[in-house]
N, C-alpha and C positions, 0 to 999 in steps of 0.2 A: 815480496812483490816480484822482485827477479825472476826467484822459481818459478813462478805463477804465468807469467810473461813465455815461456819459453816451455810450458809444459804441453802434453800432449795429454794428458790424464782425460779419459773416457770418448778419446777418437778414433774412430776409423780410418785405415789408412792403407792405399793400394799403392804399389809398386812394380809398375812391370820390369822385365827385364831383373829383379832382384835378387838370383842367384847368387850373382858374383861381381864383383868392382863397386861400379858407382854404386849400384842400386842395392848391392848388398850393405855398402858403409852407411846410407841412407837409413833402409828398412831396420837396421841394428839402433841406430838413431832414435828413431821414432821412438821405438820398446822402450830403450833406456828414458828415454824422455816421458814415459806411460804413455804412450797408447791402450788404447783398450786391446786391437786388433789390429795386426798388418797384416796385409793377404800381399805374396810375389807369387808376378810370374814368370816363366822361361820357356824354351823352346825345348829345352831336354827334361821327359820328366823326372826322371832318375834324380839330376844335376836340382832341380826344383824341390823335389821332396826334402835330398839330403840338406839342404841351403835352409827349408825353412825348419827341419827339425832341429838345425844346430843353432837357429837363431830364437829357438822356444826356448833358451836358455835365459833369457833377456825379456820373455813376453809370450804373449800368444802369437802366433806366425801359421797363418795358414798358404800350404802350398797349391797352386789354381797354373798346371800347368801348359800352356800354348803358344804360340810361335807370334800370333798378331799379324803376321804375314800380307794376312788376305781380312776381305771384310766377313766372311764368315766365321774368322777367329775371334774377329773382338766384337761382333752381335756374339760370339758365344760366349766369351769372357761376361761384356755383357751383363747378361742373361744368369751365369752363375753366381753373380754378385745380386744380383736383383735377388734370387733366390734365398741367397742367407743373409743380405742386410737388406734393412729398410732408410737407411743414408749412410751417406758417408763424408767423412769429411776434409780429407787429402788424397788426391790421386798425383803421384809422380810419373809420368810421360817418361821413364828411361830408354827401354829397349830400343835397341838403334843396331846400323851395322855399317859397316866401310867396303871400300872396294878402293883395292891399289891395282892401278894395272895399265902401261905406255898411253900417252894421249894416240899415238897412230893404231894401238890392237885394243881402246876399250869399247868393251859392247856395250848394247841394250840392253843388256839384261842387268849389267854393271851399272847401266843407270834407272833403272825401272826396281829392281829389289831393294835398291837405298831408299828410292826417294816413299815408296810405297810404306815403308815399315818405319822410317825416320819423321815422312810428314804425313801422309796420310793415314797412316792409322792413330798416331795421335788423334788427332783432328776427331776423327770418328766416333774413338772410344770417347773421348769428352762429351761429344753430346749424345752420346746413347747414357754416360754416367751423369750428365746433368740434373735431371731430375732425383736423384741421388743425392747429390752434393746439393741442393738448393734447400732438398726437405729441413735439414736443420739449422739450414745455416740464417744469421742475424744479423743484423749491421755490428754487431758489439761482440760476433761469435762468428766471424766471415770462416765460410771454404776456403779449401786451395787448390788449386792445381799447377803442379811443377810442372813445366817440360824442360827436359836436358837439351840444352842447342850445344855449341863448341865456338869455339872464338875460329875456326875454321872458319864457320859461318861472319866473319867479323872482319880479317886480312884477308890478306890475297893468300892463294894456294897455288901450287903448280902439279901438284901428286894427287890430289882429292878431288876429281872431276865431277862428281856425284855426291861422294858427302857433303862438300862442303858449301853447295847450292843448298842442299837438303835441310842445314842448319841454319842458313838464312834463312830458309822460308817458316822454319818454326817459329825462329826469332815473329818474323812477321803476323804467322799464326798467333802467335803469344799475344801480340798489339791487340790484335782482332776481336780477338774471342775475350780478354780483357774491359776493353769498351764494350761488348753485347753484354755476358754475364754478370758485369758489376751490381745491374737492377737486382737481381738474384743473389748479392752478398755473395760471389763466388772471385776470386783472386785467383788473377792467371799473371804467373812469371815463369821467367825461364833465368836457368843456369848455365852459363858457357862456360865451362870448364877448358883448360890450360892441357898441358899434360900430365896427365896421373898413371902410375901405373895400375895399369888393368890387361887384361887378354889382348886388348886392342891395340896396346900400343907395347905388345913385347918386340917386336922387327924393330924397335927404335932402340927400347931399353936394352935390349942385347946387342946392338951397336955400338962396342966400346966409344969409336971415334965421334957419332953421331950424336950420342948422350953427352959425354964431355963438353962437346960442343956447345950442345942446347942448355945445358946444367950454364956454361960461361956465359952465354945470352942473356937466358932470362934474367931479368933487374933482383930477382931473390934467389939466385942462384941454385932452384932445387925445384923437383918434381911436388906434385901435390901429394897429400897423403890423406888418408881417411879422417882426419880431424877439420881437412880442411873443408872437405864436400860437405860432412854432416854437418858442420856451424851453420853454413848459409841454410841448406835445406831445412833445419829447425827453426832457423829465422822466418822464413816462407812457410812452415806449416802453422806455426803458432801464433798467438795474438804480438809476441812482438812484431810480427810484421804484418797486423793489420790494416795499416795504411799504405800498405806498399799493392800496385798491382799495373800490370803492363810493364815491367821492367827486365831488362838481360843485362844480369848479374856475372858479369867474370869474376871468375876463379882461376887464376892462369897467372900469378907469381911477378907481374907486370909484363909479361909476354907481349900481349896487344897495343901495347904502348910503344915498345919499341919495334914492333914487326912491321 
C-alpha cells in the first residue's frame, strides 16, 4: 500500500526549468518513482538535451527546450505538449531566476524579468496545460501542479527586491488557482524551499564566512539536499498527497521559523 501511495507508475509529468538543481532532483524523482514520461525544460538547449539524456537512465525523459520568458515561449511549450500528449498529469512550475543588485542602482529590467518568468509565466502555462491536466484526472486519481515559491517569499529580505515579491505572489497564485481548479480534480501547491545548493545560490555557498554563518542559524544546521526536495515533491504528485491542495510547503531546515 505504501508503494502504491507514493508511486508514479503510468503518469505524465512536466518540469520546467529541469535541467539542473531543483527541478533536476525533482524530474529524477518522478522516473524513479515510475512515471511513465517526464518531459524538462531549459533555456539552454545543449544544457536540456544533455540533462534529459542522462536522466533516461531512470526513465523516459524527453528534452522540450525554451526559456518561458515571454508568452510566446510557453503558448509554444504549450502547444508542443498538446502535440505529443493527450494529458497530463503533474506539471512542476520551477524555472525561476533572481537578480542581486544595490537597492539605489536596481533597474526595471531587474524587476520585470523575475517577476515575468517566476509569476507570470507560471500563471499562463497552467492554464494553457489545464485542459491537459483535467482530461484524466478524478476525484480518486487528482492532477498536480507544483509551483516552486522560496520562503523569500515568506521573511523579510533586504538583497531580493524582485525575487522575493515574486515568490509571494506565486505563494498567492498557488491559493488561487487551487480554489478555481479543484472542480477539475486538479491540485495546486507550492514548495518554498530553504537553501539548497544549486547555481543560484553558489555566491553564498562559496562564501566561507556567509555559509558558516547560515549552516549555525538554521535550527537543522545544514543546507537541503536532493532527498530533501524530492520527498515533498513526490508527496505532491502522488495519491499520498491527494487531499492536500492550496498549501506552501517549506523545505528550509527550520529557517522561516527563526528568520
Amino acid at each position: 500500500m505504501i508503494d502504491d501511495l507514493f508511486s508514479l507508475s503510468g503518469k505524465v509529468c512536466v518540469v520546467t526549468g529541469g535541467s539542473r538543481g531543483l527541478g533536476f532532483f525533482m524530474a529524477k524523482a518522478f522516473l524513479q518513482a515510475g512515471a511513465e514520461r517526464v518531459y524538462i525544460t531549459a533555456r539552454k538547449a545543449q544544457q536540456c538535451d544533455a540533462a534529459a539524456e542522462e536522466l533516461c537512465a531512470f526513465g523516459d525523459c524527453v528534452s522540450l527546450p525554451g526559456d518561458l520568458s515571454s508568452m510566446d515561449d510557453v503558448l509554444s511549450l504549450a502547444e508542443k505538449l498538446r502535440e505529443r500528449e493527450t494529458s497530463i498529469d503533474v506539471l512542476v512550475n520551477n524555472a525561476g531566476r533572481g537578480w542581486l543588485e544595490r537597492f539605489e542602482t536596481f533597474p526595471e529590467a531587474g524587476w520585470d524579468k523575475v517577476m515575468d518568468l517566476n509569476v507570470k509565466s507560471p500563471f499562463f502555462l497552467t492554464r494553457e496545460l489545464t485542459p491537459l491536466l483535467a482530461e484524466g484526472a478524478t476525484a480518486d486519481n487528482t492532477a498536480s501542479v507544483i509551483n516552486i515559491g522560496s520562503i523569500a517569499g515568506i521573511c523579510g529580505a533586504t538583497d531580493t527586491f524582485s525575487y522575493a515579491p515574486s515568490k509571494a505572489a506565486i505563494h498567492q497564485v498557488t491559493r488561487n488557482l487551487s480554489a478555481l481548479l479543484g472542480e477539475q480534480h486538479i491540485r495546486v501547491n507550492a514548495i518554498a524551499p530553504g537553501r539548497f545548493f544549486t547555481s543560484m545560490t553558489e555566491y553564498a555557498s562559496q562564501d566561507k564566512a556567509q555559509y558558516e554563518a547560515e549552516i549555525a542559524y538554521i535550527p537543522l544546521h545544514r543546507w537541503g539536499e536532493e532527498k530533501d526536495i524530492s520527498g515533498v515533491a513526490l508527496l505532491l504528485a502522488s495519491r499520498a498527497g491527494g487531499f492536500i491542495t492550496g498549501e506552501i510547503i517549506t523545505v528550509d531546515g527550520g529557517t522561516s521559523v527563526v528568520r
